[in-house]
N, C-alpha and C positions, 0 to 999 in steps of 0.2 A: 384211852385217856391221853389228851396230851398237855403238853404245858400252853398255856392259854397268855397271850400278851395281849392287853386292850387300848388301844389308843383313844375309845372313845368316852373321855374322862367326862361328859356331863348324863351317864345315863347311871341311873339308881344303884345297877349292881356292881361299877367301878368303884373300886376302894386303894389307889395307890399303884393303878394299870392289869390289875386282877381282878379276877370274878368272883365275887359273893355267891350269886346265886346256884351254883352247886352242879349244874349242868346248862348247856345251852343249845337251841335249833340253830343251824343255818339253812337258810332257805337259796333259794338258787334252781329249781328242778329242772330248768331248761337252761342252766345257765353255759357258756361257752367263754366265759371268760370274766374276771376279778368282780367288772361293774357290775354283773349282773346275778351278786350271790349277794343276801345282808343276813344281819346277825337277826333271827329273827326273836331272839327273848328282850332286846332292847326297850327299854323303858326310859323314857328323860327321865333325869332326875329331878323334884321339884323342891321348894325351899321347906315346905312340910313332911316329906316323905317321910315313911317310917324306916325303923333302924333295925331291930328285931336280928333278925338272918342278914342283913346286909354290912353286921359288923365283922366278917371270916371269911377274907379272900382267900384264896385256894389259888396256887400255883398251877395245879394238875387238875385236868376238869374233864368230866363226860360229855363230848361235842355230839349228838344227834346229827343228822346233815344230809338236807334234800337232793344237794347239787351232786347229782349221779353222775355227771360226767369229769368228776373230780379223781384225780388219779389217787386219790388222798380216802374216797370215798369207799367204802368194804361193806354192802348188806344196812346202807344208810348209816355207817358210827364214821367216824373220823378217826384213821389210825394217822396221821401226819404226828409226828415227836411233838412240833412245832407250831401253835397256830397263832398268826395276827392278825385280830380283826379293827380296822380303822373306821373312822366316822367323823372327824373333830367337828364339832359344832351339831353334829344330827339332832334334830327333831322328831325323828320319824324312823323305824328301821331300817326301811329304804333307804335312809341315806349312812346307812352303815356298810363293808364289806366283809370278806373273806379274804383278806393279801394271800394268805397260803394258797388260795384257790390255782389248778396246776388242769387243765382241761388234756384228756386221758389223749 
């Protein structure tokens, strides 16, 4: 589990730069560096969205996480203390990353 910083303030499970949603993928399997890892449970947030679970951000989160050549990466979990994942303005999870992302 690490501590989870989110930069990307317009996706659903942002609440204040924390994660609501309780655990997240990163995806990345081939990645070799930052651009090429995103957050893959991203979701825009919309003007309707529901609230339900998305009101209890969580400092400390369960990161899952593809990018195997992450030095960060153990058995696909994310032990990094640390993680930041940015996006500002993403539409899409593509256009999110892994900042921590650290190629082995």
């Amino acid at each position: 589990m690490a501590q989870l910083n989110c930069a990307v303030e317009n996706c659903a499970y942002n609440k204040d730069r924390y994660c609501c949603k309780g655990d997240i993928m990163v995806g990345g399997k081939h990645a070799h560096e930052e651009k090429e890892t995103c957050c893959e449970s991203f979701m825009e947030a919309k003007e309707d969205r529901f609230t339900s679970a998305l009101e209890h951000p969580s400092k400390i989160i369960s990161i899952d996480c593809e990018a195997v050549k992450c030095v960060y990466n153990s058995n696909y979990k994310c032990v990094a203390e640390h993680v930041d994942i940015k996006g500002c303005g993403a539409s899409d999870c593509r256009e999110t990353s892994c900042a921590t992302f650290t190629e082995k």
